[in-house]
N, C-alpha and C positions, 0 to 999 in steps of 0.2 A: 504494500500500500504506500500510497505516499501523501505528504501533509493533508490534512483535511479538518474543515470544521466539522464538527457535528454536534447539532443540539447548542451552538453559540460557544461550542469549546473548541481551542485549536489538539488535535490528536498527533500525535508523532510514536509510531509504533513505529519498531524494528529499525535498520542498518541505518549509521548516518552517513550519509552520502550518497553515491550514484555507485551499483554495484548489479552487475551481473547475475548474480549469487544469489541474491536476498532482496525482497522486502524491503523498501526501506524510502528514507525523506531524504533531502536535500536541502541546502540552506536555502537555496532558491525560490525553490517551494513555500520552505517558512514564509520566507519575507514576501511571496505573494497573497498568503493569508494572515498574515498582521494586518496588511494594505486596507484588506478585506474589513479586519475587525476592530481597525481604526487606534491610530498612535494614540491618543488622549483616552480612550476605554480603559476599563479592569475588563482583564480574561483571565482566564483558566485553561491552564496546558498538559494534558495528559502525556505522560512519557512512559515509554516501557521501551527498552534500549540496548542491546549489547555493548553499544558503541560504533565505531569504525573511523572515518576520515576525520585526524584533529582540526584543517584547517575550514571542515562545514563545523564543526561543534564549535570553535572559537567565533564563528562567523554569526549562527543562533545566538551564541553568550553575547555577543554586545548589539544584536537584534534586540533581547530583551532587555539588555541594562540599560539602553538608550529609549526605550518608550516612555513617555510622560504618565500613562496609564498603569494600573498595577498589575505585574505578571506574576500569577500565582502556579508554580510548577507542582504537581504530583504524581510521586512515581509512582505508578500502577504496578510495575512488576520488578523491574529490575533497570539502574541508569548506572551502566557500566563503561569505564574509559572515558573516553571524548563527550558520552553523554552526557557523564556526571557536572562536564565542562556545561553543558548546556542547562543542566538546573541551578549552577550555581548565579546564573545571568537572571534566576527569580526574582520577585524584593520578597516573596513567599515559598519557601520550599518543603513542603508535605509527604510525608512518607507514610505510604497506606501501609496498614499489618501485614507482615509478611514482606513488603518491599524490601530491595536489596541494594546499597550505591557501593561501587567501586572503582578506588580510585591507585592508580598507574603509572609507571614510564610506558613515556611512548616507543615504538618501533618500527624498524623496516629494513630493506635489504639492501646489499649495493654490489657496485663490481666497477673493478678498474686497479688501478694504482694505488699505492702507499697515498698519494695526493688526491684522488679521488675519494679513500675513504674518511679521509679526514674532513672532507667538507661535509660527506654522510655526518659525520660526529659532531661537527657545527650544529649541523640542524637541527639535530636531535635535540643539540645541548640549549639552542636557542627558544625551541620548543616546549623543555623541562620548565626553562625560567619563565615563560610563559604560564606554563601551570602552576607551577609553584604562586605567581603572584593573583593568579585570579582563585585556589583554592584558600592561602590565606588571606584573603582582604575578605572573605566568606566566612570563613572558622573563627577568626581572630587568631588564630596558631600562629606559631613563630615561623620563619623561613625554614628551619634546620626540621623543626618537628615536622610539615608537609613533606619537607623533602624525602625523607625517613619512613614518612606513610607511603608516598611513591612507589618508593624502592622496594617496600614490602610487597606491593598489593596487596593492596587491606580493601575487606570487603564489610563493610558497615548493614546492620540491619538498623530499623526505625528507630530503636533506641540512643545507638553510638551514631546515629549518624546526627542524632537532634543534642546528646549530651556533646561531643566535640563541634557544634555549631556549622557542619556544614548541612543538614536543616535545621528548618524553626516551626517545625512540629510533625508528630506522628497522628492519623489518623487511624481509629479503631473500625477500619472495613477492612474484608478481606481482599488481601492483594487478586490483581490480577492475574494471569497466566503468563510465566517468562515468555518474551520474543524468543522466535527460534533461531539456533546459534549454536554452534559446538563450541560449549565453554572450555572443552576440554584443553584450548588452546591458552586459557590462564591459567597460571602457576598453582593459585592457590583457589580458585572456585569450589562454592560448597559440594562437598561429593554429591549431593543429590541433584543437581543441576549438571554436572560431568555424568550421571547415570542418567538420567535424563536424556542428554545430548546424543549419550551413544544406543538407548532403546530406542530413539525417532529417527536417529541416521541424520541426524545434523550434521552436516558437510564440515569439512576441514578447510575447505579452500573459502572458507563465508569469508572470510577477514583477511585472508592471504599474507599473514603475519605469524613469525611462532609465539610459542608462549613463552613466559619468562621464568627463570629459575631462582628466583633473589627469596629466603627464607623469609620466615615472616619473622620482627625483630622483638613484636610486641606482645608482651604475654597477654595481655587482654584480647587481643586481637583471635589469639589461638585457642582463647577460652570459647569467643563468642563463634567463631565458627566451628568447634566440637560440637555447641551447644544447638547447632541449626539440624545436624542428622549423625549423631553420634553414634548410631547401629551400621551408616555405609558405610565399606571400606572402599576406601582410595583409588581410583585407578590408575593403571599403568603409566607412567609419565607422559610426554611424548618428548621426544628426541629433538630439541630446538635446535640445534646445527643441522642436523639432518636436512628437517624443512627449509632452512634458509641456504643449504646446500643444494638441493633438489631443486627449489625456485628458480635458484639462479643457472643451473646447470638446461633446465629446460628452455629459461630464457635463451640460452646460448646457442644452445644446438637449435632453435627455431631460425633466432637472426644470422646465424653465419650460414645457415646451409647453402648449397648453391640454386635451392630451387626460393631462396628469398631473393637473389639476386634480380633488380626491376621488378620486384614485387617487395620493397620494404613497409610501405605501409600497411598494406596487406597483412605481413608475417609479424608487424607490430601488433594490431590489431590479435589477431590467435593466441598471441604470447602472452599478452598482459590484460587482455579482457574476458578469455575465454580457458578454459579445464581441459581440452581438449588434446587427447597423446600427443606426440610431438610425430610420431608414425601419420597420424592423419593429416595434423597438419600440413606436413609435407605435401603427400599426396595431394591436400587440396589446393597446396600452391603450387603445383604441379599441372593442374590443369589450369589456372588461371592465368588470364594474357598477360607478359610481361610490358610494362614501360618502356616504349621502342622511341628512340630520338628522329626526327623525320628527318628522310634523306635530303642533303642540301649540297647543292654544288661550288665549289670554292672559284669564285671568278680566277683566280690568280692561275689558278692549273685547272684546266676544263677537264670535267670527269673523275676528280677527286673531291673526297667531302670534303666541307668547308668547318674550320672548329664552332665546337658550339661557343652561345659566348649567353651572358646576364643568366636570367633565372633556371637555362635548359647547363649551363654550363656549373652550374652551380649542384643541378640536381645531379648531373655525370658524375662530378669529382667523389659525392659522399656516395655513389652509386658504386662507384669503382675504390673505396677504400675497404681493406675486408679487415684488418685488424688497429690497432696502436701503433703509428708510426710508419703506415702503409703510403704509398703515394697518389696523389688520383690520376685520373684517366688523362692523358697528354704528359704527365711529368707535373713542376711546380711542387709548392708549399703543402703538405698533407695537411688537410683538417685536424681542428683539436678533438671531435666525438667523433665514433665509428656510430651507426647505425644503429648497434645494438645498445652502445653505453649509453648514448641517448636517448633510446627507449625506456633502458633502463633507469635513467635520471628522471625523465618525467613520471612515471611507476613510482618511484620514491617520493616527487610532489606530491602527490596523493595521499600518500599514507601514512596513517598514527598507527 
């Protein structure tokens, strides 16, 4: 589903952002039904949320901090990650019985150089102080203690989530139904939400991030999630290198193959939008027409092609670089992205 009013409420069920995979809103969306229910109004925002892209959930959070009107958030089931970023943009934050918030370091994947991964690390770390400063101006918490919740993933019910003030109040109804989502992909999710996840066959790839391995630091923390399904036991971890191993390997074998060759946008598209083998893929870019330069004749020598030159000469060069420090097609200066790293860069805009 995506944003919707109903009954004079704005609804925001399921993934934040635009995803393949899932269900889910947009900020875009948002901000076309505020429009709707007018900047100077009070509303009421229903959320039930795994999470997913930090920069739509930063984008909601100062949708709502900026309306003159009062925005009063409550989570129906569960505002996890980036969501959590979006109740905190309430001046009201409600947590129905049962409801869950949890909050994160963000994630994502990358590829290239020593210097490419470090700008990944930038981002991230640009990102972290981001949260950090919009969960304390919320809690009243200090910078260290947020930070330190972060790092755990700590997972608040109604209680801890209204006594450390990132809400201001619990409602006594019963919570909603969690959005579907393989939690199994955080660290520390109540087990019965990871059992859950895997008796529904909630996909792995919903979030196409792994999960994090940071212990939990805070003994209350560890109390209060025993105390949510203390008879499930645990399951099997999942293997976060693995996943971030495997993503980036399928990215690769998709954009270098030589059936992406004049077919990159194409082989962008399969790689980073789509679940699909990378055996099909292929195949389907195999029967797809390639990107053919039209024949032109070089006045200077009649009957020889003429060089390409502005925007056709541009798309040759990255057409013809196949790795890091490759040359493009005629000779000259090799481009600073292959293909693929930049696919794989913009993949990384996208994602908490």
């Amino acid at each position: 589903m995506t944003a919707q009013i109903i009954d004079g409420e704005l609804v925001l069920y399921g993934f934040v952002g635009d995803s393949l995979w899932e269900d889910g809103f947009t900020a875009s969306e948002v901000l076309a039904c505020l429009s709707q229910l007018g900047f100077e109004s009070d509303i009421t925002v229903r959320l039930n949320s795994p999470g997913g892209y930090l920069d739509d959930g930063v984008a909601i959070y100062n949708a709502f901090a900026a309306r003159k009107g009062k925005t009063r958030c409550v989570v129906d089931g569960v505002a996890a990650s980036s969501a959590s970023i979006i109740v905190m943009g309430a001046d009201e934050r409600v947590m129905r019985r049962g409801a869950l918030l949890m909050i994160h370091d963000p994630s994502t994947i990358g590829y290239g150089t020593v210097e490419d991964f470090q700008k990944v690390i930038g981002q991230l770390e640009a990102g972290i102080g981001a949260m950090v400063s919009i969960y304390s101006d919320r809690s009243g918490e200090s910078a260290d203690i947020t930070r330190a919740t972060m790092k755990a993933e700590t997972w608040l019910d109604a209680a801890a989530a209204v006594a450390r003030g990132f809400a201001t109040a619990s409602e006594e109804v019963a919570a909603q139904s969690v959005a579907a989502f393989d939690y199994r992909l955080y660290a520390h999710a109540p087990d019965d939400l990871k059992k859950l996840a895997a008796t529904k066959g909630w996909s792995l790839k919903a979030a196409g991030r792994p999960q994090r391995n940071t212990p939990l630091s805070n003994p209350q923390d560890a109390s209060t999630m025993s105390n949510l399904n203390p008879q499930t036991p645990a399951n099997p971890p999942v293997d976060a290198g693995k996943i971030k191993a495997d993503i980036t390997a399928r990215i690769k074998a998709i954009m270098t193959a030589d059936a992406a060759k004049g077919r990159e946008s194409l082989a962008e598209y399969f790689a980073l939008e789509t679940d699909m083998p990378v055996e099909q893929v292929l195949a389907a870019l195999g029967k797809a027409p390639a990107a053919v330069a039209a024949a032109a004749t070089d006045p200077t020598t009649p009957g020889s092609p003429a060089p390409a030159s502005g925007y056709e000469a541009g798309r040759l060069a990255a057409a013809g670089l196949a790795q890091p420090g490759g040359q493009p097609a005629g000779g000259g200066k090799a481009a600073d992205l292959s293909p693929m790293k930049a696919a794989v860069d913009r993949y990384n805009n996208r994602k908490h």
